[in-house]
C-alpha positions in Angstrom: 0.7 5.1 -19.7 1.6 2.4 -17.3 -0.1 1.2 -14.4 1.7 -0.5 -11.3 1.3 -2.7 -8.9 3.5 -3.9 -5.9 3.3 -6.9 -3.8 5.7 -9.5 -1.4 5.6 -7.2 1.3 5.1 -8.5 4.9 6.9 -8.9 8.8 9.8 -10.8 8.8 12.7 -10.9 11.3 16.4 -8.9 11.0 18.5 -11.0 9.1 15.5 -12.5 6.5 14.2 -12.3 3.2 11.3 -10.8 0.7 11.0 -11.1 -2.8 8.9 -7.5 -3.9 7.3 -7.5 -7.1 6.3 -4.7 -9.2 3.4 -5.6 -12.1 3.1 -3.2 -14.9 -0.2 -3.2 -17.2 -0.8 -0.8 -19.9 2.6 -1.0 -21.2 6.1 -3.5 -21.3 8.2 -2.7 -18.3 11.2 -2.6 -21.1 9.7 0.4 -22.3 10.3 2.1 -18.9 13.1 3.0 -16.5 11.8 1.5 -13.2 12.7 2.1 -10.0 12.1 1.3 -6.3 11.7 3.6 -3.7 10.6 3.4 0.2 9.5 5.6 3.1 9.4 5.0 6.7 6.9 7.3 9.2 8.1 10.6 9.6 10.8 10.8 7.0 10.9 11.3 3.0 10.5 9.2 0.3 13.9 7.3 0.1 15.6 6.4 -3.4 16.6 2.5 -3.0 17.2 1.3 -6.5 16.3 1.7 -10.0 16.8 -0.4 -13.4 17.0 1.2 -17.0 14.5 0.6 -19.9 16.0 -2.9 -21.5 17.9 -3.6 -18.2 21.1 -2.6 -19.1 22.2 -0.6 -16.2 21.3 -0.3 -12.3 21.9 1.8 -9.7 21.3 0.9 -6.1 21.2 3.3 -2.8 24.4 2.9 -0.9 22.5 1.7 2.1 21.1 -1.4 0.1 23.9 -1.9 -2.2 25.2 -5.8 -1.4 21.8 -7.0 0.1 19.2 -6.0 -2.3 18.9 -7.1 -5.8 16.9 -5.9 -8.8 15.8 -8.1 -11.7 12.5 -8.1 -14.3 10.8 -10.7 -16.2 9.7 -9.3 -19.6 7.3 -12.7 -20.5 5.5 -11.0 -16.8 5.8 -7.5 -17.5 7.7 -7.4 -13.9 10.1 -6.0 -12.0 11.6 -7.2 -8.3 12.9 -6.2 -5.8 14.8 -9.2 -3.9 15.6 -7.9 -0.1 18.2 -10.0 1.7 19.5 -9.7 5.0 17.4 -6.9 6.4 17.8 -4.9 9.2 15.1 -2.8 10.9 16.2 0.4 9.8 15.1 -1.5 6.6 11.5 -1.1 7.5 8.9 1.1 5.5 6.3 1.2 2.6 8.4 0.2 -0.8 6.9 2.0 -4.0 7.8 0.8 -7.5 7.9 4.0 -9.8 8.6 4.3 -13.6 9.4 6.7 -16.3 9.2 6.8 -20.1 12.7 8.3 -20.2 15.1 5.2 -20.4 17.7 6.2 -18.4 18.7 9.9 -16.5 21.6 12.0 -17.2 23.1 11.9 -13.8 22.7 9.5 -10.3 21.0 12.9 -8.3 18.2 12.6 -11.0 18.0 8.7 -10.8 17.3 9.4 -6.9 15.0 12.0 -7.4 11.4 11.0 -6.6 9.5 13.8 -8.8 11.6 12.5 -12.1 9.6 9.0 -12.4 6.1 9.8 -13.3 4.4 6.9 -12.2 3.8 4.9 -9.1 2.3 2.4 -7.2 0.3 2.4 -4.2 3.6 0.7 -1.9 3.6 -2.3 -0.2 4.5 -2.7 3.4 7.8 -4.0 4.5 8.3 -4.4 8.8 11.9 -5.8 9.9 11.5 -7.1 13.6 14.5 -7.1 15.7 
């Protein structure tokens, strides 16, 4: 089992920059497929991007794709999330979410909230205009 942790949320203006950061404990964040996620007030838990176990491969929501950059630093058992140029649309609590299963058989399943088993308690991202 794997516990997580985000952090490097805050208020920043369109057009700046956060650095998220996911800490595991439990287990080594190479064991897991981990994955970011984010919803805003009023709407559903949004897929934004997700890394497999070993970081071989990643997959990034079209909406991010270009701005937002995933990397993880085994020595820190972490994950981030680096969020350029943001936009308000942007703006919303941003999960970090793993699963023991290294990789998914298809992008819908990637996406899928209910197919990563753990989760953190989000951190708050707010993109002024």
């Amino acid at each position: 089992q794997v516990q997580l942790v985000e952090s490097g949320g805050g208020l920043v203006q369109a057009g700046g920059s956060l650095r998220l950061s996911c800490l595991a404990s439990g287990r080594t964040v190479g064991a897991y497929l981990m994955g970011w996620f984010r919803q805003a007030p009023g709407k559903e838990r949004e897929f934004v991007a997700t890394i497999s176990a070993g970081g071989g491969s990643t997959y990034y929501a079209d909406s991010v794709k270009g701005r937002f950059t995933l990397s993880r630093d085994g020595a820190k058992n972490t994950v981030y999330l680096q969020v350029n140029s943001l936009k308000p649309e942007d703006t919303a609590v941003y999960y970090c979410a793993a699963d023991a299963q290294p990789w998914k058989s298809s992008y819908s399943m990637l996406r899928t909230p209910s197919e990563y088993s753990y989760w953190g308690q989000g951190t708050q991202v707010t993109v002024s205009s």
